[in-house]
C-alpha positions in Angstrom: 0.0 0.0 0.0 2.7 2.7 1.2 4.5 1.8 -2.5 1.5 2.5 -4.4 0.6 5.4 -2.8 4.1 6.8 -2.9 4.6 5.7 -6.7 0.8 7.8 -7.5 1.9 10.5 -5.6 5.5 10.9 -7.0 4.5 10.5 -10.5 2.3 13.9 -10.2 5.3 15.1 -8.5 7.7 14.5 -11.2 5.5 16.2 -13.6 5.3 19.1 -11.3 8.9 19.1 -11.5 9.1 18.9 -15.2 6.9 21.6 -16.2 7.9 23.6 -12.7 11.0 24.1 -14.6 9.7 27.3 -16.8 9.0 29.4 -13.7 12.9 28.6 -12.2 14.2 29.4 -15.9 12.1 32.9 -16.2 12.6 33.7 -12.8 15.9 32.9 -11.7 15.9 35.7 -9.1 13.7 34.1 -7.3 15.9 31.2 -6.2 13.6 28.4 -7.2 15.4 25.0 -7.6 13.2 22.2 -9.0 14.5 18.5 -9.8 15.6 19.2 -12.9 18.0 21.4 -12.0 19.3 19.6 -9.0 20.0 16.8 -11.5 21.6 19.1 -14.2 23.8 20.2 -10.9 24.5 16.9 -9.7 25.2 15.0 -12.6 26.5 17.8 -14.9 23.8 17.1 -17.1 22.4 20.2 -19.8 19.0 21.2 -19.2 17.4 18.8 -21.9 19.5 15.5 -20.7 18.4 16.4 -17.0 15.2 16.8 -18.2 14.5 13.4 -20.1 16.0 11.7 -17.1 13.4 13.0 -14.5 10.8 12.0 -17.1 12.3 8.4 -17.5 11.7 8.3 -13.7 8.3 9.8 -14.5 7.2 7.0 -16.6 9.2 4.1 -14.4 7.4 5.2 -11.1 3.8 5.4 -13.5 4.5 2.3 -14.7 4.7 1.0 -11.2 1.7 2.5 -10.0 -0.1 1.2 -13.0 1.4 -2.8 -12.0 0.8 -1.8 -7.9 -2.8 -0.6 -8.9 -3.5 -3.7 -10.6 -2.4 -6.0 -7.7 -5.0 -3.7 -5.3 -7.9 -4.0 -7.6 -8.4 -7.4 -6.1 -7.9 -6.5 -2.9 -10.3 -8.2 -0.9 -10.5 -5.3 1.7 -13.5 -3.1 -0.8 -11.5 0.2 1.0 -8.0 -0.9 -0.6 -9.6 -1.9 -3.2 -11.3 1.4 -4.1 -8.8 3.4 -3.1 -6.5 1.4 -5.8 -9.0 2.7 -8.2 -9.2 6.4 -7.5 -5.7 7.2 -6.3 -3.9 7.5 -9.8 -6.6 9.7 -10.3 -4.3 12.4 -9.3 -2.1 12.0 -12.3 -4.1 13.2 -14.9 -5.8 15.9 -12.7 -2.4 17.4 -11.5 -1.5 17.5 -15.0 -4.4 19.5 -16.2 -4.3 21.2 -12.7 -0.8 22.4 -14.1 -1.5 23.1 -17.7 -4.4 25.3 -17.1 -4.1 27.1 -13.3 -2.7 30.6 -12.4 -0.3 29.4 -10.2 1.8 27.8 -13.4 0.7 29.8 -16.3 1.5 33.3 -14.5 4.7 33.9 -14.4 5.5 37.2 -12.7 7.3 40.1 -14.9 6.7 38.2 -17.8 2.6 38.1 -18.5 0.8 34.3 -18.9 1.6 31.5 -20.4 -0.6 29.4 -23.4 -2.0 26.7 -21.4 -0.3 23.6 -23.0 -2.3 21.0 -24.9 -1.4 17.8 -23.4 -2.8 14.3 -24.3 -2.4 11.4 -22.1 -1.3 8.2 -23.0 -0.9 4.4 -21.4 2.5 3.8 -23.7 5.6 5.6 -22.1 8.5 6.9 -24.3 11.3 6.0 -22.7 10.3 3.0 -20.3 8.6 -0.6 -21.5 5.9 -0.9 -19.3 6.2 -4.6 -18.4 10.3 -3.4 -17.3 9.5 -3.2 -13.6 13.5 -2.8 -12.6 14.1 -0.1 -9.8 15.7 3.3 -10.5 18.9 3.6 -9.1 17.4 5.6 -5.9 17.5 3.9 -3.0 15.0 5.6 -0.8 12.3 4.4 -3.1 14.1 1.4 -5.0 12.0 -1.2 -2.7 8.9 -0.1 -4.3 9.8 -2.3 -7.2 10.1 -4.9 -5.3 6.2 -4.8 -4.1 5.0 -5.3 -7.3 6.4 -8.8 -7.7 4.8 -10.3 -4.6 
């Protein structure tokens, strides 16, 4: 349960991250540091390398949620159960949350942003869906190993 729910959660997060990135690269004066730019920091990435690796972990912690969901569906507790089917939820409404609000598309000193057409797919880029091998982080690398039990 704690790896689903941290795999749903941290997939919105990522994408938070990911688009996030426009107000730290129009505002710089305002000190913000998003993932991206720890990992372009870190691993002396450019902006675009750093940025495809936080959305390989993007779809690798999705596709998890997606395998951990399915295991809860059958949950015979009907609370797990339907909270396996709401949870990732929260993906797709933190992505339109962040393509359409205020909060992302104002950016101050330089007027609003076109809120970004996005369509949403179950095939990831990057990531084979079925290729359930932990990211090399290892706060969160034992969520892999939930979805094989």
């Amino acid at each position: 349960m704690r790896a689903f729910t941290g795999s749903t959660y941290l997939t919105a997060v990522l994408l938070n991250e990911i688009l996030g990135q426009v107000k730290e690269i129009l505002t710089p004066e305002l000190g913000r540091t998003n993932l991206v730019s720890a990992l372009m920091h870190e691993r002396t990435l450019d902006r675009t390398a750093a940025t495809l690796a936080v959305w390989e972990l993007y779809e690798r912690t999705g596709c998890l949620a997606l395998a951990l969901q399915a295991q809860l569906l059958n949950d015979p507790r009907p609370h797990v159960a339907t909270l396996a089917a709401q949870l990732p939820q929260w993906i797709p409404a933190a992505l339109n949350y962040m393509t359409d609000a205020a909060r992302y598309m104002e950016i101050p000193g330089h007027g609003t942003l076109t809120p970004l057409t996005v369509t949403l797919t179950d095939t990831p880029v990057f990531w084979h869906r079925e290729n359930l091998t932990p990211p090399p982080f290892s706060d969160i690398a034992w969520w892999w190993d939930q979805a094989a039990r």
